[in-house]
DSSP file (Angstrom, degrees, kcal/mol; ACC not computed):
  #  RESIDUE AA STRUCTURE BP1 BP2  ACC     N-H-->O    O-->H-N    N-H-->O    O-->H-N    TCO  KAPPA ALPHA  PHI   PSI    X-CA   Y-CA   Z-CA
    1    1 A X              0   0    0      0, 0.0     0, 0.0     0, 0.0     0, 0.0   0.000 360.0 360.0 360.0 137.2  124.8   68.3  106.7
    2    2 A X        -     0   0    0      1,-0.1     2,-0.7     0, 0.0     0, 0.0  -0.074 360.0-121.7 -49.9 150.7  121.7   66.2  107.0
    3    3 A X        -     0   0    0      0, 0.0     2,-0.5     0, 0.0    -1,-0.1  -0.917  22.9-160.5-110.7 126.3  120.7   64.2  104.0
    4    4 A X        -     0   0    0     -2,-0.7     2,-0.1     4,-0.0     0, 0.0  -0.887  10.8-153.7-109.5 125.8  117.2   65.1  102.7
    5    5 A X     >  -     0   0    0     -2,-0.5     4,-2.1     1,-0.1     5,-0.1  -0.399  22.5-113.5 -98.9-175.3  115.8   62.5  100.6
    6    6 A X  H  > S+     0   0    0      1,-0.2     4,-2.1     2,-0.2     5,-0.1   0.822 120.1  51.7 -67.8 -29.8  113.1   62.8   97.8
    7    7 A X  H  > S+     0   0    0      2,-0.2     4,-3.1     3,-0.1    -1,-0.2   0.866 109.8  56.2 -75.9 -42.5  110.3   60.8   99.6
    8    8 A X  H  > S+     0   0    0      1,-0.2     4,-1.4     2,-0.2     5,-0.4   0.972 113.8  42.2 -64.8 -50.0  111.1   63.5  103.0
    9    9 A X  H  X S+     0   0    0     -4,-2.1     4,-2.0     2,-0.2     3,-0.3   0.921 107.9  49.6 -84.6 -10.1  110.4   66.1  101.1
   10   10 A X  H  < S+     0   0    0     -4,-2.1     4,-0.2     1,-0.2    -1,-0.2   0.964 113.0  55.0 -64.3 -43.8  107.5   64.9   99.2
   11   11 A X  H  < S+     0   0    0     -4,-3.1    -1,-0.2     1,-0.2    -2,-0.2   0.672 117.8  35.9 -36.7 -23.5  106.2   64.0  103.0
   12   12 A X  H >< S+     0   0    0     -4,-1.4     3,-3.5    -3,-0.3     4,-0.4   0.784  93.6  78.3-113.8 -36.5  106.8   67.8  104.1
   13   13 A X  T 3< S+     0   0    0     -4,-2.0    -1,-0.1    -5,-0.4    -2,-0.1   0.385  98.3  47.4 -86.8   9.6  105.9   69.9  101.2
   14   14 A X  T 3  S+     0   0    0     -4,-0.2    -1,-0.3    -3,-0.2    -2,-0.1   0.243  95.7  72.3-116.8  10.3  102.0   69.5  102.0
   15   15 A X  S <  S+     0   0    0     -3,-3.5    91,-0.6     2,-0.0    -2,-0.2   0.424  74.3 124.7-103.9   8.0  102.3   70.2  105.9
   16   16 A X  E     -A  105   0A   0     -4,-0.4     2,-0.2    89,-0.2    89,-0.2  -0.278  47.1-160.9 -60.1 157.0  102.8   73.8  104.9
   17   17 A X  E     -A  104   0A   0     87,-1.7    87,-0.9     0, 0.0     2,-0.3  -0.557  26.1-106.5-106.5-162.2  100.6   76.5  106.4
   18   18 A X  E     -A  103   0A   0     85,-0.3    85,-0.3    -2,-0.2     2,-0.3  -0.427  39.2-176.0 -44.5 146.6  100.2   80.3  104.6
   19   19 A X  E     -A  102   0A   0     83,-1.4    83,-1.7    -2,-0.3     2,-0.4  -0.813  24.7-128.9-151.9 161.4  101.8   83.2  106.4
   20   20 A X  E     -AB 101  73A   0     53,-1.7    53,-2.4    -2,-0.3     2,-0.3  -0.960  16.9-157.3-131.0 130.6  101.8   86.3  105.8
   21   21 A X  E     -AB 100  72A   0     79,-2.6    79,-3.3    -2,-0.4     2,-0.4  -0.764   8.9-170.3-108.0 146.1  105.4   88.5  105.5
   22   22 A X  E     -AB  99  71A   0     49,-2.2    49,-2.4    -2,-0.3     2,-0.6  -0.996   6.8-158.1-121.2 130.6  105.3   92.5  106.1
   23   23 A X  E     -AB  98  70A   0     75,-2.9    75,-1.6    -2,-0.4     2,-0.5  -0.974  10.9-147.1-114.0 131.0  108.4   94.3  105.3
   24   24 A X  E     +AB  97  69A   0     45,-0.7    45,-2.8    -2,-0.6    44,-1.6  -0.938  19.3 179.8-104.3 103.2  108.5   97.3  106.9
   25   25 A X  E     -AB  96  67A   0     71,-2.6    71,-2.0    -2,-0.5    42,-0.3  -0.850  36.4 -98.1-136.3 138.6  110.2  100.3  105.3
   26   26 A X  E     -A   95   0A   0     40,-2.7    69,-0.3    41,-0.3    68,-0.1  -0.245  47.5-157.0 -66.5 135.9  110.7  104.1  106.4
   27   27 A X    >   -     0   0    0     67,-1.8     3,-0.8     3,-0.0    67,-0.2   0.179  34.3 -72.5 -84.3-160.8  108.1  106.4  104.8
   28   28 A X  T 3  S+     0   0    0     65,-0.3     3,-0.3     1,-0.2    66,-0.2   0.872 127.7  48.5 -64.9 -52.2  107.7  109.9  104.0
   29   29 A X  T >  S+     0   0    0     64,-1.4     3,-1.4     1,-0.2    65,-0.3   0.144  73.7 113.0 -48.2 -20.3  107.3  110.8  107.3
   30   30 A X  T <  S+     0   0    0     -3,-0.8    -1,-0.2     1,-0.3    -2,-0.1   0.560  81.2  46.9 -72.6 -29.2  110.4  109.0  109.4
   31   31 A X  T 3  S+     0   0    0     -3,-0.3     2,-0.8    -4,-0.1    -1,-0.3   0.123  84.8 137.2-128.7  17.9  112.4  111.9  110.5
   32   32 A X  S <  S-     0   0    0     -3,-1.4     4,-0.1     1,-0.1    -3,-0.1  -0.526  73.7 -91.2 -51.9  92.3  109.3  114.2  111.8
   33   33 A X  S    S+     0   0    0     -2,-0.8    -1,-0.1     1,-0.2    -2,-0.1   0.540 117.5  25.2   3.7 106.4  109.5  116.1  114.9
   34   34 A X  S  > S+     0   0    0     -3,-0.1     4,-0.7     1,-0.1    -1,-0.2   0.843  79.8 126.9  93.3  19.0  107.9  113.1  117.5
   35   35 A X  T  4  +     0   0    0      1,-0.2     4,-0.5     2,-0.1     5,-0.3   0.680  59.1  64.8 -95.9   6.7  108.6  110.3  115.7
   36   36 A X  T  > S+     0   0    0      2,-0.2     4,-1.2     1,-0.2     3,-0.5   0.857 100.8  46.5 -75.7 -43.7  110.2  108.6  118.2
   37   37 A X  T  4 S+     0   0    0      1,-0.3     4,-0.5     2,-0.1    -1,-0.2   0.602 115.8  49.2-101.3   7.8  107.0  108.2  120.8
   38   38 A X  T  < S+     0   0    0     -4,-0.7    -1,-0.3     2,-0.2    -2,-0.2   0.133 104.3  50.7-100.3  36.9  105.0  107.1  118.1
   39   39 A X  T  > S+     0   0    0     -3,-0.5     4,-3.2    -4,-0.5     5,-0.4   0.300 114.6  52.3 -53.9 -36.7  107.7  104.4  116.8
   40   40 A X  H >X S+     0   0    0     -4,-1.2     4,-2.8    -5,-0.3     3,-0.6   0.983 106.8  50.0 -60.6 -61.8  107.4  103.4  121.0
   41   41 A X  H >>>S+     0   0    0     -4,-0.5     4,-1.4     1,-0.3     3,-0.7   0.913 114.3  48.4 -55.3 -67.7  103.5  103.3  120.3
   42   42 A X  H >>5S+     0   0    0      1,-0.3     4,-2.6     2,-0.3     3,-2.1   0.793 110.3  47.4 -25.5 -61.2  104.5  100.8  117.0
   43   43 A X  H <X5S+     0   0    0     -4,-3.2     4,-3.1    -3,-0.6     5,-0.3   0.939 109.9  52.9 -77.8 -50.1  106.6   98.7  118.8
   44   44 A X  H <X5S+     0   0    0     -4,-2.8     4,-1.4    -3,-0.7    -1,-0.4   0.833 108.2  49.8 -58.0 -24.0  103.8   98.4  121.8
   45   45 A X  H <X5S+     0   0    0     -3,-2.1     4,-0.7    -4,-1.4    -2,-0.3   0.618 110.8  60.1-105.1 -10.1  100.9   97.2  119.2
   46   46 A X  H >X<S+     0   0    0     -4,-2.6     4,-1.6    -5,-0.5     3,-1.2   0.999 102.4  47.2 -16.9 -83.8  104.0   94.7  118.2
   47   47 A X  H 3X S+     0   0    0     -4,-3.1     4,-1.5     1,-0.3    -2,-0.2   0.897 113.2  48.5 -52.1 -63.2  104.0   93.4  121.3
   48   48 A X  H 3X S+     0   0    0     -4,-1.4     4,-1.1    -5,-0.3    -1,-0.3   0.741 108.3  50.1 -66.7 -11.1  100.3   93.0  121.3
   49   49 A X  H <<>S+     0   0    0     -3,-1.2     5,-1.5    -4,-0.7     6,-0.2   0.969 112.1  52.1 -52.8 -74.3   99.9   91.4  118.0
   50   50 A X  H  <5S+     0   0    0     -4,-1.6     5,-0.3     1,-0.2    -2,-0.2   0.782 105.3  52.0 -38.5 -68.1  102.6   89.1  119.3
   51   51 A X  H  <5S+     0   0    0     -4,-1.5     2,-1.0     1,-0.2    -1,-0.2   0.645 111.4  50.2 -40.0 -44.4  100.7   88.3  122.6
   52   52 A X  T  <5S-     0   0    0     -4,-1.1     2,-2.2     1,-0.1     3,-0.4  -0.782 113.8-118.8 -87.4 100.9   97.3   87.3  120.4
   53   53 A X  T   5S+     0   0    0     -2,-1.0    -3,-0.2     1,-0.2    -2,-0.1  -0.125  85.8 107.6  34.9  12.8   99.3   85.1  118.3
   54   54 A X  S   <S+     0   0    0     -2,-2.2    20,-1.8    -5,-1.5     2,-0.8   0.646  74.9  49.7-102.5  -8.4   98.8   86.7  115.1
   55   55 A X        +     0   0    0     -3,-0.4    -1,-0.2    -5,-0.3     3,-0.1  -0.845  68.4 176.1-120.1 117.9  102.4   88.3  114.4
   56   56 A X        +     0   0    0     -2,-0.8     2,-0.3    16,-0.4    -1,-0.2   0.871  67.1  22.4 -87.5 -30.1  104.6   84.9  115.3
   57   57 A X        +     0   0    0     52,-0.0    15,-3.4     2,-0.0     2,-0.3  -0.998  57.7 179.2-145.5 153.7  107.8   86.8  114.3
   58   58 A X  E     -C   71   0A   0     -2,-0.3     2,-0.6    13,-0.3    13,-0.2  -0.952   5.6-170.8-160.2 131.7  109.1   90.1  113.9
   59   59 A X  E     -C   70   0A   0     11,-1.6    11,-0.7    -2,-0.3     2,-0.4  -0.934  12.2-157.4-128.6  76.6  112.8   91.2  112.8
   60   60 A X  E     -C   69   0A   0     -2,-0.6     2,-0.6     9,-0.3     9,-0.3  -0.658  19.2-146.8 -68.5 142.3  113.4   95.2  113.3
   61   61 A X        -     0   0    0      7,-4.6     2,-0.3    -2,-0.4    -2,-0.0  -0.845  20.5-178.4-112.7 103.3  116.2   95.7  110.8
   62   62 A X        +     0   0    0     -2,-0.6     2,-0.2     2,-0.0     6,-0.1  -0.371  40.9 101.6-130.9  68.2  118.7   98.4  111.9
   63   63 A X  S    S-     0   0    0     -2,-0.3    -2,-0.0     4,-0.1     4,-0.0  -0.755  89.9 -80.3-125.0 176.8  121.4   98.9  109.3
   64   64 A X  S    S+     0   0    0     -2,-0.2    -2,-0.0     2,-0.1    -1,-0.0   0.291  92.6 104.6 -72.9  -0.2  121.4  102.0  106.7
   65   65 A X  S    S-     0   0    0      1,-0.1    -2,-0.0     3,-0.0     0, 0.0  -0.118  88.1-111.0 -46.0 175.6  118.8  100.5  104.1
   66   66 A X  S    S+     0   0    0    -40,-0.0   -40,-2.7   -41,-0.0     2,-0.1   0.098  87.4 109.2 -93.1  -7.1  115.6  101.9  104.0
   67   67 A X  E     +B   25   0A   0    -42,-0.3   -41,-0.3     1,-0.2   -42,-0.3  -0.334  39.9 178.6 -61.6 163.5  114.1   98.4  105.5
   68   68 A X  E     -     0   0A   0    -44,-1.6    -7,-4.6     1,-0.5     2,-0.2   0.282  55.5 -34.5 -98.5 -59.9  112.9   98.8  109.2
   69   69 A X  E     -BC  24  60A   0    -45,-2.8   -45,-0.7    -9,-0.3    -1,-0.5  -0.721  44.8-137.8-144.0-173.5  111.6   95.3  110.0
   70   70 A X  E     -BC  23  59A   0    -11,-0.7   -11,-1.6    -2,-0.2     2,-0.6  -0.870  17.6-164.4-168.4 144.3  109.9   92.3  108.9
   71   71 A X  E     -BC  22  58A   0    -49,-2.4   -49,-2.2    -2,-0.2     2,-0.9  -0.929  21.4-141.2-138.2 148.5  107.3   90.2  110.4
   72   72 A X  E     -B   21   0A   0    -15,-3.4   -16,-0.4    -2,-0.6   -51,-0.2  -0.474  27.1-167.2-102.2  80.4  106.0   87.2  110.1
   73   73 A X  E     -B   20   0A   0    -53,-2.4     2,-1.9    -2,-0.9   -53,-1.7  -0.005  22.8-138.2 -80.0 148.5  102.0   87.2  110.7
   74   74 A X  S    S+     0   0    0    -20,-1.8     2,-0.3   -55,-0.1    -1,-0.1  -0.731  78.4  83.6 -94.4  92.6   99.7   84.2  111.2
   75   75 A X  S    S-     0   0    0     -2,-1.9     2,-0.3   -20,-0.0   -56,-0.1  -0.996  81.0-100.9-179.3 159.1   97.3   85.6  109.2
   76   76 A X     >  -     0   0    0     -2,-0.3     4,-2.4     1,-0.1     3,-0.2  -0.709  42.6-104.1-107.9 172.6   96.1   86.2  105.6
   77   77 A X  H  > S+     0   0    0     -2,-0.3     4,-0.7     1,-0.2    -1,-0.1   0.313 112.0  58.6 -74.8  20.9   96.7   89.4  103.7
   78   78 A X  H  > S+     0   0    0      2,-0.2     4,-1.8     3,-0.1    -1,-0.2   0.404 115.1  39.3-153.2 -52.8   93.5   91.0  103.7
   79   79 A X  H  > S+     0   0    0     -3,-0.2     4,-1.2     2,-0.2    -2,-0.2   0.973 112.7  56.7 -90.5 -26.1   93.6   91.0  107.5
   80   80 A X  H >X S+     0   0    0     -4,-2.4     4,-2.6     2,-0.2     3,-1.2   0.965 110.3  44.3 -16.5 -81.5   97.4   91.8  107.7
   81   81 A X  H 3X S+     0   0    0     -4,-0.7     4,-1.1     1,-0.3     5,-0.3   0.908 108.1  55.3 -62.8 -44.4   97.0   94.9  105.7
   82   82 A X  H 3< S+     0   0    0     -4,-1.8    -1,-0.3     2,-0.2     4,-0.2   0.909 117.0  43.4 -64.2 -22.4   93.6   96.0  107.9
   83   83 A X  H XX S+     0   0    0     -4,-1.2     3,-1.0    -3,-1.2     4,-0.6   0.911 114.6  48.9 -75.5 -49.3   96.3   95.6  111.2
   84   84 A X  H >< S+     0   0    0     -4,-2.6     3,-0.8     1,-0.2    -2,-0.2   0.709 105.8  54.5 -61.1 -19.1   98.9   97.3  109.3
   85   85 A X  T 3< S+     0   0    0     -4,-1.1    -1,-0.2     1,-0.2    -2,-0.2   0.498 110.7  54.6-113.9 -17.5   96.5  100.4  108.3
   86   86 A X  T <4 S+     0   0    0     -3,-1.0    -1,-0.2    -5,-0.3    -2,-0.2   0.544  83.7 109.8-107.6  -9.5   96.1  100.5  111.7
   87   87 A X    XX  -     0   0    0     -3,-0.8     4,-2.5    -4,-0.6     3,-1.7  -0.282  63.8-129.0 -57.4 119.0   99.6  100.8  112.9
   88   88 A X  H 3> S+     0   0    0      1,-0.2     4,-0.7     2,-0.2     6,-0.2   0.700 105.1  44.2 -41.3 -25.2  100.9  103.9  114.4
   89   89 A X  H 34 S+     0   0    0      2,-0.2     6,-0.8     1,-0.1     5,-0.3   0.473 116.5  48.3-116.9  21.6  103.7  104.5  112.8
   90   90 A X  H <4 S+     0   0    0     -3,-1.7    -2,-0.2     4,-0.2    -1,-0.1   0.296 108.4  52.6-113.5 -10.7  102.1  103.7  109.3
   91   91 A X  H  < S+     0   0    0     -4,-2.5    -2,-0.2     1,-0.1    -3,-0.2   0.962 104.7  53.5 -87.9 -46.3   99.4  105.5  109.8
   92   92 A X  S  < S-     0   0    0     -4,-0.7    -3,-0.1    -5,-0.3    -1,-0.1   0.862 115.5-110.9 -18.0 -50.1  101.5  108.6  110.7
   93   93 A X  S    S+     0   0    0      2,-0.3   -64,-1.4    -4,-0.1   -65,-0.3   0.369  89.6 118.4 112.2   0.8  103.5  108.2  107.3
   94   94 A X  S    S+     0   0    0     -5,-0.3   -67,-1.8   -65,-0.3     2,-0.3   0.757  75.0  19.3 -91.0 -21.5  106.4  107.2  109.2
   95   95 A X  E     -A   26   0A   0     -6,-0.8    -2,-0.3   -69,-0.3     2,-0.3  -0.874  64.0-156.3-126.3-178.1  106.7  103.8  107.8
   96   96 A X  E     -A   25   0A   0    -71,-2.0   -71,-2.6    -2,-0.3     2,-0.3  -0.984  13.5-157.5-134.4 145.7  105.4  102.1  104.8
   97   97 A X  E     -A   24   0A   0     -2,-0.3     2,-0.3   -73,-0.2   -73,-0.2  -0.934  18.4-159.4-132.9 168.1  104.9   98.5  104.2
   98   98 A X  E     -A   23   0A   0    -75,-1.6   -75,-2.9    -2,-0.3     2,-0.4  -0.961  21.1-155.4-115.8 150.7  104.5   95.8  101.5
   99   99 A X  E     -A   22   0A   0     -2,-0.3     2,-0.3   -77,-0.2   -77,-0.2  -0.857  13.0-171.5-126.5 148.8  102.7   92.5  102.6
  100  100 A X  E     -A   21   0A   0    -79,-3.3   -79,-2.6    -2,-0.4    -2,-0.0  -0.947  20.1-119.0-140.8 112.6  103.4   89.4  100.8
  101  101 A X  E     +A   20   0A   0     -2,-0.3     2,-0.3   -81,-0.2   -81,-0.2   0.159  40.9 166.9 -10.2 150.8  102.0   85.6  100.8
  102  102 A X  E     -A   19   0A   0    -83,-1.7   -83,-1.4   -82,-0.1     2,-0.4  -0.891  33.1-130.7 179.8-172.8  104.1   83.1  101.6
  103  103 A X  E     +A   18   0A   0     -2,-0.3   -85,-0.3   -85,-0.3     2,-0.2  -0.958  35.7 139.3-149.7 100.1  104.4   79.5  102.6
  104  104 A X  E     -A   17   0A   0    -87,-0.9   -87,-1.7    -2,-0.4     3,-0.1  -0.978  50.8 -65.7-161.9 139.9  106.5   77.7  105.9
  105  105 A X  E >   -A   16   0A   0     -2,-0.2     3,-1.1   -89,-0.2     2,-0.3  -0.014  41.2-117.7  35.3  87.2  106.3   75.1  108.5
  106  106 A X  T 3  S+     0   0    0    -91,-0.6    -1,-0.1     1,-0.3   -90,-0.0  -0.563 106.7  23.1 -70.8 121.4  103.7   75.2  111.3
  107  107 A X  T 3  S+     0   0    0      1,-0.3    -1,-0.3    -2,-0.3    -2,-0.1  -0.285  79.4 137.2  99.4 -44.3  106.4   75.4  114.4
  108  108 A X    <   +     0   0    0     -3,-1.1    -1,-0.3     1,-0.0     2,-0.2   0.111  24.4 155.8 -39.5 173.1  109.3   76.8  112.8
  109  109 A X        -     0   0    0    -52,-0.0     3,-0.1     0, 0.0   -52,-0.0  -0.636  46.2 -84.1 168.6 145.4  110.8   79.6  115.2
  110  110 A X        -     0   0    0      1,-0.2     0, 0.0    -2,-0.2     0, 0.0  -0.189  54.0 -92.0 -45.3 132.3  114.3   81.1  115.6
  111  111 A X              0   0    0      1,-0.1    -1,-0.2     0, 0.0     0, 0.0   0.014 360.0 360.0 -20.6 134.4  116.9   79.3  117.7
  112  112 A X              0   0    0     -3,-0.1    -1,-0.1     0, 0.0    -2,-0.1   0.768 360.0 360.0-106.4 360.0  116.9   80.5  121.1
């Protein structure tokens, strides 16, 4: 394992930017007749999010919790939540989400 000294991280710990994290969790709604082609609709204003650059990562979550996803937007919360409000499948009721501040690395990104 790399050795991180005190002086590297004092160097790093001001090049953070803001993000904004959504966790994405099934709602009231998830098991409704038709939820399936509007999860498809979700997944497509994903994809366009992704494609302007403001949701830089996004993690659908498919194990038996109640999580669905999580994404990671380049964005603040105020405009997060007005994208999320706007989401098919939370505006349906089919998910619900909480949006969270948070603080990381301009460049990070998963291995590929």
């Amino acid at each position: 394992m790399a050795t991180i000294t005190d002086a590297f991280m004092m160097e790093m710990l001001p090049k953070t930017k803001s993000y904004t994290i959504v966790i994405l969790q099934n709602g009231p709604n998830r098991e409704m007749p038709g939820a399936d082609k509007i999860i498809w609709e979700h997944g497509r204003n994903n994809f366009s999010m992704r494609e302007e650059g403001v949701l830089s990562i996004v993690c659908p979550v498919r194990d038996e919790s109640t999580v669905c996803g999580v994404g990671i937007f380049n964005a603040g919360v105020e405009e997060v939540t007005k994208l999320m409000d706007e989401d098919p499948g939370v505006k349906a009721g089919i998910f619900v989400y909480t949006v969270h501040p948070c603080r990381s690395f301009p460049g990070d990104r998963l291995p590929g």
